[in-house]
N, C-alpha and C positions, 0 to 999 in steps of 0.2 A: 698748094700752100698748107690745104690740112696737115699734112702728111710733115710740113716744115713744121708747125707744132706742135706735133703729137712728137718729134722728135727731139725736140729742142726742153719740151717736158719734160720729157726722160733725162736728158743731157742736164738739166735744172735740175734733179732729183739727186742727181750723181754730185754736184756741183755742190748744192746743201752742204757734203757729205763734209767739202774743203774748208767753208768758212770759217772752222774755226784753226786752220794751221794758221792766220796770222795772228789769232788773240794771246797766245803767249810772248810774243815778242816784247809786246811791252809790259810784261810785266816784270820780265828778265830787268828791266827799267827800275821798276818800283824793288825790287831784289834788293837792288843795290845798298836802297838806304840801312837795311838792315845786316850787311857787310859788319862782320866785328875783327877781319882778319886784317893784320895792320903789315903790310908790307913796307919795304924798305925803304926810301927815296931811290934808290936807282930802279929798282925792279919796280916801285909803282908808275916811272914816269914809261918805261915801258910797255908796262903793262897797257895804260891810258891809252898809249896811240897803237896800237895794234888794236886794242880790242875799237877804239873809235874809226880805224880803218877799215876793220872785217862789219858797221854797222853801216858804215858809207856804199859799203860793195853789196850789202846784203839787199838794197834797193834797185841796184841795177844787176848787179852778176854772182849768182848763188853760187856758183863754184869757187869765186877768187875770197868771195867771203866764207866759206866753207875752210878754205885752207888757211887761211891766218888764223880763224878759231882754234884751229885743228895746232897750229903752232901755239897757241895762248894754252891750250890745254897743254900740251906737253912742257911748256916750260915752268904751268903751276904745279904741274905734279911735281918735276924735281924739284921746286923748291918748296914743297907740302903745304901752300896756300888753299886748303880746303874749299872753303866757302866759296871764296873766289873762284875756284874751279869747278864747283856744282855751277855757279851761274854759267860760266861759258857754257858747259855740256849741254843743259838746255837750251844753250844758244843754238849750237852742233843737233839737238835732237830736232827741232825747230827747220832747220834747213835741210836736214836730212826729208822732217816730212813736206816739204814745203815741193823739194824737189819730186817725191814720189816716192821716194827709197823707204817706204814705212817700216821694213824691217830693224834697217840699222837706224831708223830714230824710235824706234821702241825697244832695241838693246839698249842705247845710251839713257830711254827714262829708265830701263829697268835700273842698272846701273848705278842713278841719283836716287832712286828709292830704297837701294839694298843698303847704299855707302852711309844715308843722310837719314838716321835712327834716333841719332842723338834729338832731345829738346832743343835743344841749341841751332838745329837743323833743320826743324818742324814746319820753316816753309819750303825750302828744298821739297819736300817730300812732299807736300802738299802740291807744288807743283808739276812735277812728277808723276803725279798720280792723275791728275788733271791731262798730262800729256799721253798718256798712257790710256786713259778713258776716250781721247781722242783717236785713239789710236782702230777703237772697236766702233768710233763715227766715220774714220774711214775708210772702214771695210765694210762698211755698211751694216755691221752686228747692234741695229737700235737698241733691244731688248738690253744687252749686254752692258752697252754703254748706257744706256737710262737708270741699270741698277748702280754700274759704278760710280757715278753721278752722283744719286742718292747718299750713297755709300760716303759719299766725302765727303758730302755736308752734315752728315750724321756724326763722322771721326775728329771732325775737323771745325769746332764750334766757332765763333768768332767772340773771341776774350775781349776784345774792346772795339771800340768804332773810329780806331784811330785808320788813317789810309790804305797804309799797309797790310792791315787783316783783311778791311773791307774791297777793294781791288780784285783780289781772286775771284769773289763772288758775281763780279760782273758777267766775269768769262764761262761761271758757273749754271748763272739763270740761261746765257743765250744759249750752252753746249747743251745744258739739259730740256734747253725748248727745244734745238733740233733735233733730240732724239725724240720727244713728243709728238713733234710736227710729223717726224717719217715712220713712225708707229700710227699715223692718223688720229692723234691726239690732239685735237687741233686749238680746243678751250685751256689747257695745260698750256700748249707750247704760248701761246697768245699772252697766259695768266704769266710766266715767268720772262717774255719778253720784255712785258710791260713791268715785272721788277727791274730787268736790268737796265730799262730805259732812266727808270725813277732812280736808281742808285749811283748810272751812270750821270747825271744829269748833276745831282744832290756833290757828289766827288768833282764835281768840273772834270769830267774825262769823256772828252770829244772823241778819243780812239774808240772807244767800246761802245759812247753813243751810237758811234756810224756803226758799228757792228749791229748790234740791234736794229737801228733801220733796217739795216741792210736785211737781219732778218724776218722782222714783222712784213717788208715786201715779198722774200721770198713765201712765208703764209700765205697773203693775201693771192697770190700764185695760184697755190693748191687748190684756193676757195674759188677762181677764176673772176675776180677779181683786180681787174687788169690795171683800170684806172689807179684805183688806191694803193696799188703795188708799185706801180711806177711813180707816185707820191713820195712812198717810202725810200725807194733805191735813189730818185734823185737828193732826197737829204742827205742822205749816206755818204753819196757822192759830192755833194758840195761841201760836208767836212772832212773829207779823203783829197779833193783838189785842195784845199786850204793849209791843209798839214803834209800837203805833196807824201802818203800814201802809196807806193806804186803798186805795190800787190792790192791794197784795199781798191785804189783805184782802175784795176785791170777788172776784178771782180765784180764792180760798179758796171761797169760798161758793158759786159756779158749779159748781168744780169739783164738791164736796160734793152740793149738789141734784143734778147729773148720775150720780154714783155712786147716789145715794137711787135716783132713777127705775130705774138698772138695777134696782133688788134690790127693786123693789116696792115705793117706799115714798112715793107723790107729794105725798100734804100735807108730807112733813117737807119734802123736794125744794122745792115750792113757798115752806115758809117763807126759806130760805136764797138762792134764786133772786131771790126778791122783795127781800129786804134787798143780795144784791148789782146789781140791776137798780136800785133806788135811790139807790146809793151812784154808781153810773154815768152816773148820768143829771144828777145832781147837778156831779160831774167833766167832765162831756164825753166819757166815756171811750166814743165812739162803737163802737166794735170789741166790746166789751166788753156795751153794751147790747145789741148784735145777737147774741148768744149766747144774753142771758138772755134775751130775748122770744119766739128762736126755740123753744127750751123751753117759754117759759112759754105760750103760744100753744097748741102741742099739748097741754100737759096740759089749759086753758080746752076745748077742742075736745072732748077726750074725756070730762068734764064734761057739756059743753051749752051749757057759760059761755058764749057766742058773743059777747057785749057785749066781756068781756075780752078774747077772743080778738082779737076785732077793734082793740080797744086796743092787743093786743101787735103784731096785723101793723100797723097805721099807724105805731109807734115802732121797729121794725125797717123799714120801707120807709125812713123820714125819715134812718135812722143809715147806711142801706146807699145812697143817694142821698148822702151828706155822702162817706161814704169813698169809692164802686168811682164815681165820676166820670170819663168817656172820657179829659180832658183832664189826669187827674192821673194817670192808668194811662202814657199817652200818653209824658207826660213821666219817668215815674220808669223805663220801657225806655228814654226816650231818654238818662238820666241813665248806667244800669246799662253799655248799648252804650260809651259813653265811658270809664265806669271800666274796663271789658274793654280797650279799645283801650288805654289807657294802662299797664296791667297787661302787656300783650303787646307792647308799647313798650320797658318795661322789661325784660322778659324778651330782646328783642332786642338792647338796649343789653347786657345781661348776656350774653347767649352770644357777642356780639362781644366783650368786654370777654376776655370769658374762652379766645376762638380767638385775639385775641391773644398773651395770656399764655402758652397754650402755643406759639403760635409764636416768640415771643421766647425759651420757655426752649429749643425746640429747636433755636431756631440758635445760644445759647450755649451747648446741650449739644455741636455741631460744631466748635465755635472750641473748646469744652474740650479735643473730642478730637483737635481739632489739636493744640493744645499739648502735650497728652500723647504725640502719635505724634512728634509732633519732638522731643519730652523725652528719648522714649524711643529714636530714631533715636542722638540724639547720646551716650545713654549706652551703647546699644551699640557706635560710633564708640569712646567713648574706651576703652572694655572690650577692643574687638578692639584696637586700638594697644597698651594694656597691655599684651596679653598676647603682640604683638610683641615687646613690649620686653620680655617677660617671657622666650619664647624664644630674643631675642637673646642676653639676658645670661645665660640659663644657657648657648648656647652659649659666649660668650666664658669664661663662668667653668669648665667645661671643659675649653679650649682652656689656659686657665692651669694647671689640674689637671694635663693632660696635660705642659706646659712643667715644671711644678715636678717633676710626677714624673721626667721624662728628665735633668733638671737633679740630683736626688737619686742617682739612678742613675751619673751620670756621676761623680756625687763620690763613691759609697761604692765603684763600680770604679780613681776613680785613689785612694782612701784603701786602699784593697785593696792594688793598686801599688806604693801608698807603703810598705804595712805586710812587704808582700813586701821589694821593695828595704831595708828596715830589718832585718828580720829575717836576710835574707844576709849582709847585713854587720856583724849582730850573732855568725851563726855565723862570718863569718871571724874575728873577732876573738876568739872563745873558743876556735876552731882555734891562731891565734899563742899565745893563753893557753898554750895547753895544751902548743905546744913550748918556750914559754917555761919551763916547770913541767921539762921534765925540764931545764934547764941550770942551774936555778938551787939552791939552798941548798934543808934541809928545811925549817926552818922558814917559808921564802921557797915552799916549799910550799903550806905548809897555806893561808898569806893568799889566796896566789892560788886554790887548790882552792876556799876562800869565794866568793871574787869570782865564780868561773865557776856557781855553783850558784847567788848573788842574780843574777845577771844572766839565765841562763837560764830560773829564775822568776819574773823580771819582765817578761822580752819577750814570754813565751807569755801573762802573765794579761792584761798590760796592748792585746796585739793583740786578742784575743779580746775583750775590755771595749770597746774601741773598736768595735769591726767591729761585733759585736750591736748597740750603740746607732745605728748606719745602717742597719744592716740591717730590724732593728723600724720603721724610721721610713720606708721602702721596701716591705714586705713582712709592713707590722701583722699579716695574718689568717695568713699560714704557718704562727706556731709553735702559733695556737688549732687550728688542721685538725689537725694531725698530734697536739696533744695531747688532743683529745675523740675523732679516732679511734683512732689507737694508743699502745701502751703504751711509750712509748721513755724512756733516759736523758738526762742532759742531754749529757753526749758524744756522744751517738746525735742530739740535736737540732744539736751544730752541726756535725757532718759530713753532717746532710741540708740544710743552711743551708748549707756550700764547696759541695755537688753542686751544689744547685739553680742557685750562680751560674758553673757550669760549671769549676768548678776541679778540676785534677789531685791525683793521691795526693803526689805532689811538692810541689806547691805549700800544698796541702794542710798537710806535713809539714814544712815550711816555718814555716808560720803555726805554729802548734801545738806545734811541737820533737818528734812522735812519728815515729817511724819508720815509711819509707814501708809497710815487710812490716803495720805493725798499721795503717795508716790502709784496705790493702786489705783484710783481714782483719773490719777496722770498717764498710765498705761490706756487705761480705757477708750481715752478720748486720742491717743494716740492710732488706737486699732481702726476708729472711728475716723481717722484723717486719712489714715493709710487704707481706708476703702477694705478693713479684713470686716465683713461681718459673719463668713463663717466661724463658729466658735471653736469647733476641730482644728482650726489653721492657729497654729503656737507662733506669735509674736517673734518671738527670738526667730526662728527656722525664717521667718517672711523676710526681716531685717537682714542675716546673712545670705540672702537668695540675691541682695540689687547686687 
C-alpha cells in the first residue's frame, strides 16, 4: 500500500499540473458580455445553436464538441466576425488542452494573442496569455509559468471592479498558486488561494470557488494533510455535483480516491476512482484517464486482481500513446521557443522604446538648461545694469544734494548779509531818531520815543525769525544735538547757531540789538554748558564738530 501512495503522489503532482485546463471555460462565458460585434439575425440565430451545441458536447464528448467549434470558427472568419471568433478559438484552444493535444491549443492561444493587439481586444489577449501561461503548468515548466503569471498581472491592471475585469483574476490567483505550490512555495500558494477563495466568493462564482477548494486540498496534500484535504475536495465537489461540472467532477473524484488510499482506505478510493475513470473515458478526457488507471492498476495488483490490473495498464498505455506523442511534444517546444522569441522581441522593442525616451528627455533636459542659463545670464545682465544705473543716480542725486546744499548756504550767508546790512541801517536811523528826540518838542518826544522802541523790537524779532528758518533748513540736526545733549536756553541756542556760522560778538550784536559786553559774557557761560573748559578749544571749531 505504501508503494500505492508514494505512487498516486506522483500521479497527484502530474494531475495539479491539469486543474487549470477547465478554468477558462467559463470565462469564455463572461467573454461574451463584452461582444461588441453585431451579427445579422440570420447568422446570429445560427451562430447561438452551434455554438450552444459544441457547449452541450463539450461535457460529455470532446471530439463532437471540438468539431462544431471548428465549424463556428470557419464560418466566423468568412464572415469577418472577429471578436466572436477569438472567443470560439479559445473555446478550440481549451479543448485542444483539455484533450492533451497541448501543441495545437498553444498554436491557437498563440494565434488570439498575435490577432487581438487592438484596445478593443484587450481581454482576448489577456486571455490568451492566461492559456498560454498554462500551457508552461502543463508541462510542468513552474518557474516559467509563475513568471508569466506575474507578468500578467503586472500588464494587465484591473481599470475597474466591475465582473468582467475581475473574473480573470480568479483563474489568476489559483494558476499562480499552482505554480507556487509545485515550486514548494507552499505559504505563497496558500496566500493566493485564499485570494481566490475571497474573490471567488465576493463575485458569487461557485465555478472558480470549487476550483480553489479543489486547490487548497490538493496543498493540504503536499503538507500530508489528509484529513483537511479531503475537507476541501469534498466542497469542491459538492459545488461541481450542484452545477453538474463533468470534468470538475471527474477531477473531484480522483482527487478523493487519492486521499482515500493515503489514509487507508482502498475500496472507498476505488469506488470514486472508478466513477471518475468512467466519466473520463466517456469525455475523452485522456490525461485524466491516465491518473485513474494508474491508481487503479496498483490497487488491482496489490489485490491479485491481475485481469483488472491488466485492463488498467492497456487503458493507460492507449491514453499515454494519444497524448506524450514524439511529434506533438516536438511541436509544442517548437511552438513555446517562438512564443519566447517573440516575448524577447518585445521586450527589445520595449527597452529601445524606452532608451529612446530617456534619451530624448535628456537632451530636452539640456536645451532646458540652456534656456534657463541664458534666462538667467541675461537677468543677471539686466540686474548688474540696474544697479549701474542705480549707482549712477544716487551718485547724481548726491551731486544735487551737495548743489542744493552749497546753493542754501550761499543764500542763508548773503540773507545773513542782507540781515546785517539792514540792521545797521536800522541802527543809524534810531541813532538820527534819537538826536532828532532831543531838538524837538516834548510831546514830539514821547511819538518818537514809540517809534524807536517798535522799531527796535521789530528788527531784532523779525531777523532772528528769518535767519532760524534758513538756518533749520541748512543745519536740520544742530539744534536736535545740542538739545538731547545739553541743557541750554533758547538765547543760548542762537548764539551757538551766530558761533557755528563763524560770526563776531559784533555782528553778533548787530543782529540781536544786545550789547557786545553781554553777547561776550553769553559766549562764556555757553563754553561753560558745553563742558569746553579748556581755553585752547575755539568755541566755533567745538560747535561745527556735533
Amino acid at each position: 500500500m505504501n508503494r500505492v501512495k508514494k505512487l498516486f503522489q506522483k500521479s497527484t503532482a502530474r494531475l495539479n499540473a491539469m486543474r487549470r485546463i477547465l478554468y477558462l471555460f467559463f470565462l469564455i462565458g463572461i467573454c461574451a458580455t463584452a461582444q461588441k460585434d453585431k451579427l445579422k439575425p440570420a447568422d446570429s440565430l445560427f451562430y447561438s445553436e452551434i455554438y450552444k451545441k459544441a457547449q452541450e458536447l463539450r461535457e460529455t464528448n470532446l471530439d463532437s464538441s471540438l468539431y462544431y467549434f471548428q465549424q463556428l470558427d470557419n464560418f466566423l472568419a468568412d464572415k469577418d466576425y472577429s471578436k466572436k471568433r477569438f472567443r470560439v478559438m479559445l473555446d478550440i484552444g481549451n479543448v485542444y488542452l483539455t484533450q492533451g493535444q497541448s501543441d495545437r491549443a498553444l498554436e491557437t492561444y498563440l494565434k488570439i494573442a498575435e490577432a487581438s493587439q487592438l484596445d478593443e481586444d484587450a481581454q482576448f489577449k489577456l486571455y490568451a496569455e492566461i492559456s498560454i501561461a498554462n500551457i508552461y503548468l502543463d508541462s510542468e515548466e513552474y518557474q516559467k509559468a509563475l513568471e508569466r503569471f506575474r507578468s500578467i498581472r503586472e500588464n494587465h491592471s484591473v481599470t475597474d471592479s466591475s465582473k468582467i475585469n475581475l473574473v480573470p483574476y480568479c483563474v489568476i490567483y489559483n494558476n499562480e498558486g499552482i505554480a507556487n505550490e509545485n515550486l514548494g512555495n507552499y505559504e505563497e500558494a496558500e496566500e493566493l488561494y485564499q485570494m481566490a477563495i475571497s474573490l471567488s466568493s465576493e463575485l458569487d462564482e461557485d465555478y472558480y470557488l470549487a476550483n480553489a477548494y479543489s486547490n487548497m486540498g490538493s496543498l493540504e496534500v503536499k503538507r500530508e494533510n489528509y484529513p483537511e484535504a479531503l475537507d476541501w475536495h469534498r466542497k469542491a465537489l459538492e459545488i461541481r455535483e450542484a452545477s453538474n461540472y463533468t470534468l470538475g467532477i471527474a477531477q473531484s473524484e480522483t482527487h478523493i480516491g487519492g486521499i482515500l488510499l493515503n489514509l487507508a482506505r482502498p475500496e472507498e478510493a476505488e469506488t470514486y476512482l472508478r466513477r471518475s475513470l468512467e466519466r473520463s473515458v466517456k469525455m475523452g478526457y485522456e490525461k485524466q484517464i491516465i491518473e485513474n488507471t494508474t491508481a487503479l492498476k496498483e490497487i488491482y495488483e496489490q489485490r491479485g486482481d491481475f485481469e483488472n490490473a491488466f485492463e488498467m495498464q492497456r487503458l493507460e498505455m492507449d491514453s499515454r500513446a494519444a497524448v506524450l506523442n514524439e511529434e506533438s511534444i516536438k511541436n509544442q517546444e517548437r511552438l513555446k521557443a517562438k512564443y519566447e522569441y517573440e516575448l524577447e522581441k518585445q521586450m527589445e522593442e520595449e527597452n529601445r522604446r524606452y532608451r529612446e525616451t530617456v534619451y530624448k528627455f535628456i537632451f530636452g533636459l539640456l536645451i532646458l538648461l540652456l534656456i534657463i542659463a541664458f534666462i538667467l545670464y541675461r537677468l543677471q545682465t539686466i540686474k548688474t545694469r540696474k544697479e549701474q544705473l542705480q549707482t549712477e543716480n544716487i551718485k547724481k542725486e548726491k551731486h544735487l544734494l551737495h548743489q542744493e546744499l552749497d546753493y542754501k548756504n550761499k543764500k542763508l550767508m548773503s540773507n545773513l548779509m542782507f540781515l546785517l546790512q539792514k540792521n545797521e541801517m536800522i541802527s543809524g536811523l534810531i541813532e538820527k531818531l534819537r538826536e532828532t528826540k532831543k531838538q524837538t518838542k516834548t510831546q514830539t518826544d514821547k511819538t518818537i520815543s514809540s517809534i524807536i522802541r517798535e522799531l527796535k523790537h521789530s528788527h531784532n524779532k523779525e531777523s532772528w525769525d528769518e535767519f532760524d528758518l534758513y538756518f533749520q533748513e541748512v543745519h536740520s540736526e544742530f539744534y536736535e544735538k545740542l538739545s538731547s545733549n545739553y541743557q541750554l536756553t533758547p538765547n543760548e541756542m542762537k548764539l551757538a547757531a551766530f558761533t557755528k556760522l563763524k560770526l563776531s560778538s559784533k555782528e553778533i550784536s548787530s543782529l540781536t540789538g544786545q550789547s557786545i559786553r553781554t553777547i561776550d559774557v553769553g559766549r562764556y557761560r555757553l563754553r561753560k554748558k558745553l563742558g569746553i573748559t579748556n581755553s585752547e578749544t575755539n568755541l566755533t571749531t567745538f560747535l561745527n564738530s556735533l
